[in-house]
C-alpha positions in Angstrom: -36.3 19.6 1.6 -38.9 16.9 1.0 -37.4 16.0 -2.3 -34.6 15.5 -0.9 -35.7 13.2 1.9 -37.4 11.1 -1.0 -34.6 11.2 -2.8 -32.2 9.5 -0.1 -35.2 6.8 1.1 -35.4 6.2 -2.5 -31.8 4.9 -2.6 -31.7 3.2 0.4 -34.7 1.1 -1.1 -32.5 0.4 -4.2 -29.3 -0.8 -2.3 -25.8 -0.3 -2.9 -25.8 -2.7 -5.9 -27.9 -0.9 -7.9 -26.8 3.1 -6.9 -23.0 1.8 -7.1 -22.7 -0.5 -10.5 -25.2 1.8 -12.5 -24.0 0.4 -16.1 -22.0 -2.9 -14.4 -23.6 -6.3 -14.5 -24.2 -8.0 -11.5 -24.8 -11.6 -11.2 -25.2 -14.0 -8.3 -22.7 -17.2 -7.9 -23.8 -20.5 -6.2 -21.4 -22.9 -5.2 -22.3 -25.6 -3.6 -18.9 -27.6 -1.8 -18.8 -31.4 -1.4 -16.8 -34.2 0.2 -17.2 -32.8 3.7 -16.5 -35.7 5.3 -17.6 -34.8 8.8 -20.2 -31.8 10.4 -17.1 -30.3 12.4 -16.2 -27.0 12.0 -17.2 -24.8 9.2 -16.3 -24.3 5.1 -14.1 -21.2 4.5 -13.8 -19.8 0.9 -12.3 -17.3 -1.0 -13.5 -15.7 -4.2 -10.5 -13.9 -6.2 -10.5 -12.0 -9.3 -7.3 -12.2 -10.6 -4.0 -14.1 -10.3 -2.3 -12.1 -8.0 -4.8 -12.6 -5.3 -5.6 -15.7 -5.9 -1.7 -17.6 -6.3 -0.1 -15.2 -3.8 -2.7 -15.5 -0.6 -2.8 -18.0 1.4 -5.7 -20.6 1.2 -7.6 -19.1 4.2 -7.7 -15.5 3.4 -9.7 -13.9 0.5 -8.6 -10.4 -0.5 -11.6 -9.9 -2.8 -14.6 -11.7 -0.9 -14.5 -14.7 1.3 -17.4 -16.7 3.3 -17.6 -19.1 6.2 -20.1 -21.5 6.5 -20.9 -23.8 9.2 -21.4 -27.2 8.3 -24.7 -28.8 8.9 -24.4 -32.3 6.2 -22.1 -33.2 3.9 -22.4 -30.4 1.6 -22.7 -26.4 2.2 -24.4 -23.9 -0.3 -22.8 -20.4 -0.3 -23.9 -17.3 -2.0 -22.1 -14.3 -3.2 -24.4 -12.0 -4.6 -24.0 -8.7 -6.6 -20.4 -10.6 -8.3 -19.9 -7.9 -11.2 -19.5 -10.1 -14.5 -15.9 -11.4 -15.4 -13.5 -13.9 -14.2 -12.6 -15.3 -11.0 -11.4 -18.4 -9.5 -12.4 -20.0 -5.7 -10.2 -21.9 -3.1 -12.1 -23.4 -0.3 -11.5 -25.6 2.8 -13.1 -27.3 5.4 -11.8 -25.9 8.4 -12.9 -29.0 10.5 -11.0 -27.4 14.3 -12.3 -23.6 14.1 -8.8 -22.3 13.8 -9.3 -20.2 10.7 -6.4 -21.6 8.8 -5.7 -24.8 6.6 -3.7 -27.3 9.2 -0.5 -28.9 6.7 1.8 -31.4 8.6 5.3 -30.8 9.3 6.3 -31.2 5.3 3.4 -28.7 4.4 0.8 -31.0 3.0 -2.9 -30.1 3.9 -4.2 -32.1 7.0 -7.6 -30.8 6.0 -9.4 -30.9 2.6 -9.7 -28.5 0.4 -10.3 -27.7 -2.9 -10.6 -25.2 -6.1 -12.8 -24.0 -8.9 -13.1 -26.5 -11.5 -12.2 -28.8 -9.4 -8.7 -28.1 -10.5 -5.5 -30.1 -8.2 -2.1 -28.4 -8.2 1.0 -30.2 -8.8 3.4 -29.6 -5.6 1.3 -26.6 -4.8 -2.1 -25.4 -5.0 -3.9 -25.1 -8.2 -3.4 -22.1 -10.2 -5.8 -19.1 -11.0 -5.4 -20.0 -14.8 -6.2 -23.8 -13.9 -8.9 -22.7 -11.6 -11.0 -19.8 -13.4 -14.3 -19.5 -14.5 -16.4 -16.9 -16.1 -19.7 -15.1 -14.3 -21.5 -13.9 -17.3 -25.4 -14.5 -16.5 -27.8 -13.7 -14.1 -26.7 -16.4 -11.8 -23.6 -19.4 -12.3 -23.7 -22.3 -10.2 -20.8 -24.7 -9.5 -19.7 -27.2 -7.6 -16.5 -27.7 -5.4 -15.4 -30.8 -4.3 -13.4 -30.7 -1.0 -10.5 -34.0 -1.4 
């Protein structure tokens, strides 16, 4: 019975990264988002790993992993941590009225920024997971997002 109790409190000291993705590798992405043009509200963004995801869901909801940030300056850090290696792509926003969704005007344009990985714009449409992507490959990947 001992062993057994050391066994469990030893993987609850190694978390679920490490007991779950034996033989995947992990990495940590920082992206910082820029342009926030005033403290109002919070960021929202959503990570996506494949095209699907990513071109069918709307700009506010992440179906792989999403964040919200509240804004305290003109840029925001966020961190996802324990990413498995591969490709993904990021749309973010600044939700500057709380409402959890990207205001558009009555033709559908945006009324709040936003903005993609790469810093990629879309032509009639958001920007496209192919137009968007980027590799996590190392231990950490940083990148920038600039909210227009």
């Amino acid at each position: 019975m001992k062993t057994f109790v050391q066994a469990l409190a030893f993987m609850f000291t190694m978390g679920p990264s490490t007991m779950i993705a034996q033989g995947v590798q992990l990495g940590t992405l920082h992206v910082i988002v820029e342009g926030i043009k005033n403290p109002q509200g919070q960021v929202k963004l959503a990570l996506e790993k494949s095209a699907e995801e990513f071109d069918k869901g709307p700009l506010h909801q992440a179906r792989y992993r999403g964040e919200s940030i509240a804004i305290k300056g003109d840029k925001v850090d966020i961190y996802f941590r324990d990413v498995p290696f591969g490709t993904y792509a990021i749309k973010a926003f600044h939700d500057a009225d709380g409402n959890g969704s990207l205001n558009t005007n009555i033709m559908g344009i945006p009324s709040e920024d936003y903005g993609f990985s790469n810093n990629v714009r879309g032509t009639m449409g958001p920007a496209s997971f192919q137009d968007a992507r980027f590799e996590i490959k190392n231990a950490e990947t940083t990148l920038t997002i600039r909210l227009k």
